[in-house]
C-alpha positions in Angstrom: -7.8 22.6 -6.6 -8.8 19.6 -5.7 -11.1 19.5 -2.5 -12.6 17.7 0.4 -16.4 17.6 2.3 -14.6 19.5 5.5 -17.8 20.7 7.1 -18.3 16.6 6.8 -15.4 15.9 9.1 -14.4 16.5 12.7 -11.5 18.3 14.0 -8.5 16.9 16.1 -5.2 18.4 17.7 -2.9 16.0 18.7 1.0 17.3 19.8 -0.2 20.4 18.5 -1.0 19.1 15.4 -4.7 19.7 13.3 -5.9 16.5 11.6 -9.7 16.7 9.9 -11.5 12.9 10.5 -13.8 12.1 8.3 -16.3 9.0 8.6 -14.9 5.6 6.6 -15.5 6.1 2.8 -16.5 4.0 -0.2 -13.4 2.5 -1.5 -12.4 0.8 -4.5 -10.3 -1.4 -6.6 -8.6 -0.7 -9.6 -6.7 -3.7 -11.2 -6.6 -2.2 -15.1 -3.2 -1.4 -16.4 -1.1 -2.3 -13.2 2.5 -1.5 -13.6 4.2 -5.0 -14.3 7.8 -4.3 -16.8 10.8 -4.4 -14.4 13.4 -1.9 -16.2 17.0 -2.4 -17.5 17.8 1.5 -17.0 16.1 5.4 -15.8 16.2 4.6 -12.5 17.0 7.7 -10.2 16.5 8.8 -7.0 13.6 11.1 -6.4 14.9 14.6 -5.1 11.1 16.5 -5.6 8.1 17.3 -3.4 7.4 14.7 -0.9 11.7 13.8 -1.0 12.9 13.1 2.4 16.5 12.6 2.5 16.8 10.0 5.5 14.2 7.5 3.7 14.8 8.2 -0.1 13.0 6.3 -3.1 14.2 5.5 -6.6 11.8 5.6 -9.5 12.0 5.9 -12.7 12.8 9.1 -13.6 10.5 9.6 -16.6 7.7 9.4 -13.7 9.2 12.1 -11.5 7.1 15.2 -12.4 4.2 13.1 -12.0 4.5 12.1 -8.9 6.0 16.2 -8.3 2.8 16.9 -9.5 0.8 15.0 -7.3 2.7 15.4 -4.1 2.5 19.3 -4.6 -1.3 19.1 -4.7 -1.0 17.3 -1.6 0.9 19.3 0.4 -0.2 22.8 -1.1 -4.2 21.7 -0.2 -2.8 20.2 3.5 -1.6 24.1 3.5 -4.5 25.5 2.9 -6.7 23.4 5.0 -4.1 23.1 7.7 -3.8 19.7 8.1 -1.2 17.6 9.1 -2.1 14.0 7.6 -1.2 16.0 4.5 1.5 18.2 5.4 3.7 15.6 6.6 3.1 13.4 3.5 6.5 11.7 1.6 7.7 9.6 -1.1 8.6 6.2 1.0 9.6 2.4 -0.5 9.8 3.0 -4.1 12.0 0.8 -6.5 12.8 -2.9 -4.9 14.7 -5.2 -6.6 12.2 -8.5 -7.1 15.3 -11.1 -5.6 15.8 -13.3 -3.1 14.6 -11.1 -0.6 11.2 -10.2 -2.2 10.7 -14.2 -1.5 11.3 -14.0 2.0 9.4 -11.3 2.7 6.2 -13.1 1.0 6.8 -15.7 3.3 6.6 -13.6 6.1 3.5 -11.6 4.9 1.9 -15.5 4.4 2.9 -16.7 8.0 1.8 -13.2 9.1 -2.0 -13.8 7.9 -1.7 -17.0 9.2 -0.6 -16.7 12.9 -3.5 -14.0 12.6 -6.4 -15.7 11.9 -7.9 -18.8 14.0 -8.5 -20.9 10.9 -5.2 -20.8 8.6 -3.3 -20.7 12.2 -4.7 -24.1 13.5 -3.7 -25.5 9.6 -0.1 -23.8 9.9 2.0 -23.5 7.0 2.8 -26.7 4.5 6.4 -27.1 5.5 7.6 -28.3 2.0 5.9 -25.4 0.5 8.1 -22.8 1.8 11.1 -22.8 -0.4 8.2 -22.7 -3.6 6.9 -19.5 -1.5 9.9 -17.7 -2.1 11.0 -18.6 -5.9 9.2 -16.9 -9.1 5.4 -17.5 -8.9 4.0 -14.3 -11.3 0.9 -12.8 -11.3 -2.6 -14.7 -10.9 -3.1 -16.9 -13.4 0.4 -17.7 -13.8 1.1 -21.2 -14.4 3.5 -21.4 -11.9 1.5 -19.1 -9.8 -1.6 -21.9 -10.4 0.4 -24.9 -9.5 1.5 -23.5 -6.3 -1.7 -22.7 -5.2 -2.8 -26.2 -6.0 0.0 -27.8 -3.9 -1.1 -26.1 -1.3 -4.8 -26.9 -1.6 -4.0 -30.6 -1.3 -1.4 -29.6 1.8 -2.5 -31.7 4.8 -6.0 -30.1 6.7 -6.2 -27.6 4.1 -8.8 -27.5 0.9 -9.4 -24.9 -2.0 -11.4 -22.8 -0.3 -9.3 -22.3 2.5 -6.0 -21.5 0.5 -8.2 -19.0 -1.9 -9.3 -17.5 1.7 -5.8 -17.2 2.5 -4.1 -16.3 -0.7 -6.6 -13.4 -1.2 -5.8 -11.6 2.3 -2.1 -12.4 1.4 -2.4 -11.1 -1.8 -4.0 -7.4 -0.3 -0.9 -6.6 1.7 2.3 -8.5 -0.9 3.2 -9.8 -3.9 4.9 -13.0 -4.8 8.4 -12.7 -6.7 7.5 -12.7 -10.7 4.5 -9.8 -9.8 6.3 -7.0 -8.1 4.8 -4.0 -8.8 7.2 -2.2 -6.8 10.5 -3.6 -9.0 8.8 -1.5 -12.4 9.9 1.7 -10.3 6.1 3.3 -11.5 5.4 2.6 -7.6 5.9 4.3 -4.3 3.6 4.6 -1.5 3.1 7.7 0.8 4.0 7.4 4.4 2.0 10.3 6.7 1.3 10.7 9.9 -2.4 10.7 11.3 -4.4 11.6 14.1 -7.3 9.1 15.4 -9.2 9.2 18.9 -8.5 7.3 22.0 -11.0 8.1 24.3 -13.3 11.1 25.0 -11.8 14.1 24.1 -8.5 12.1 23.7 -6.5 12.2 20.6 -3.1 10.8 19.4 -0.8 10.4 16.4 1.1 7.8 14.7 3.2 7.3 11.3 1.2 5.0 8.9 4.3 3.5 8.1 2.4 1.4 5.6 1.2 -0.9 8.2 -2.2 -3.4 7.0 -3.9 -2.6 10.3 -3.5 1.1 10.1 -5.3 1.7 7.2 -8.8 2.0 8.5 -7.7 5.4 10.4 -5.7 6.7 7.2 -8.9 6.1 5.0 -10.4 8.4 8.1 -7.7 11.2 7.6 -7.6 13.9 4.8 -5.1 12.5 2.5 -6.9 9.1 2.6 -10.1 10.6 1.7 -8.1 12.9 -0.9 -6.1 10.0 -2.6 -9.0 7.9 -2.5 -11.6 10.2 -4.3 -8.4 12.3 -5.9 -5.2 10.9 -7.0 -6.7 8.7 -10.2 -6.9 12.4 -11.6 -3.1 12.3 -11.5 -2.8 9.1 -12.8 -1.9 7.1 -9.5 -4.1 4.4 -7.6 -3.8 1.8 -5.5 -4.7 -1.6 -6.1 -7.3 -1.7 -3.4 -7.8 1.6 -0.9 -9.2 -0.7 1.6 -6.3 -2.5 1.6 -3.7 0.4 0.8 -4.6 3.7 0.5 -1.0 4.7 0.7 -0.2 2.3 -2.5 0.5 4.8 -5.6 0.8 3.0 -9.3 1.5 5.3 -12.0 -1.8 3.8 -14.6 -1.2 6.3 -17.2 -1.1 3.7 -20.1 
């Protein structure tokens, strides 16, 4: 069994619900052997631990009694422990095509960063650049990836280092069309619910819901402390836990 520090963390009860809150952890990247082949055929819908019928996720299915695997560690250890960040864990967003709308919703995530930060917002968004936002770009280093980042480097007000500051909080949160790591069907993330403080002996709940800003409080919950120290062992890992702990790539190579 796989554990966790609990005399570490505090406790909270929130609609009747336990949650253990631990203090922010360590996190970590993990960029080796990302999932990047889109498949022809194999892909299924998950019916195993974690399903949920009103939200469910197609994978592959040669990945499906890993990800059994892992989600029954999960829940059986949320069991045992009695907490809820853990028992109400499920397979969410798995397989997405990488089309048309993969494109649009990059350029929402980019406009999304922008209108959020004071810098990029007062620069604004290279009109002419959008329709190049939403074709195939690939992963970094891509030449077509390379040349879009250079137009927008020379883009009116804005300079390298301001487009690599962009590109690299865009790049924590969505991929461009070319680089989907969701469209290999080796990826899913884990929605959850979690409990977090709101005043002096005040506490609430919320879904995740795979949401950027909510992932400083589900790094603070059990199954963000689990995945993050645990779920390499099962051969899943995000990307980045401090940008998505929720973020599960199959890395077995």
């Amino acid at each position: 069994m796989y554990e966790l520090p609990l005399k570490d963390a505090k406790i909270l009860t929130a609609n009747g619900h336990r949650y253990y809150l631990f203090d922010p952890p360590h996190t970590h990247e993990n960029y080796d052997n990302r999932p990047a082949v889109y498949p022809k055929s194999g892909l299924d819908t998950y019916k195993a631990a974690g399903y949920n019928p009103k939200s469910p996720s197609t994978l592959l299915s040669s990945v499906f009694t890993e990800v059994n695997a892992l989600v029954t560690a999960i829940l059986d250890y949320g069991k045992k422990i009695d907490d809820w960040s853990m028992q109400s864990a499920y397979v969410q967003n798995g397989w997405r095509p990488d089309d048309e709308s993969q494109g649009i919703a990059y350029v929402k995530n980019i406009k999304a960063v922008i209108e959020g930060d004071p810098t990029f917002k007062k620069l604004g968004f290279p009109p002419d650049l959008e329709d190049a936002a939403k074709g195939v770009l690939g992963r970094r280093g891509d030449s077509r990836r390379e040349a879009f980042r250079e137009k927008w480097a020379n883009s009116p007000g804005w300079s390298k280092a301001t487009m690599e500051a962009l590109f690299h909080a865009v790049d924590r949160v969505y991929a461009p069309r070319g680089f989907n790591p969701h469209a290999t069907g080796l990826v899913f993330d884990l929605d959850f619910m979690i409990g977090y403080e709101a005043g002096p002996s005040v506490a609430h709940e919320t879904p995740v819901e795979m949401k950027p800003n909510r992932n400083g409080a589900a790094l603070q919950s059990a199954l963000g402390m689990w995945l993050n120290l645990h779920s390499m062992k099962f051969h899943f890992d995000s990307y980045d836990t401090s940008a998505e702990i929720w973020h599960m790539e199959y890395r077995k190579p």
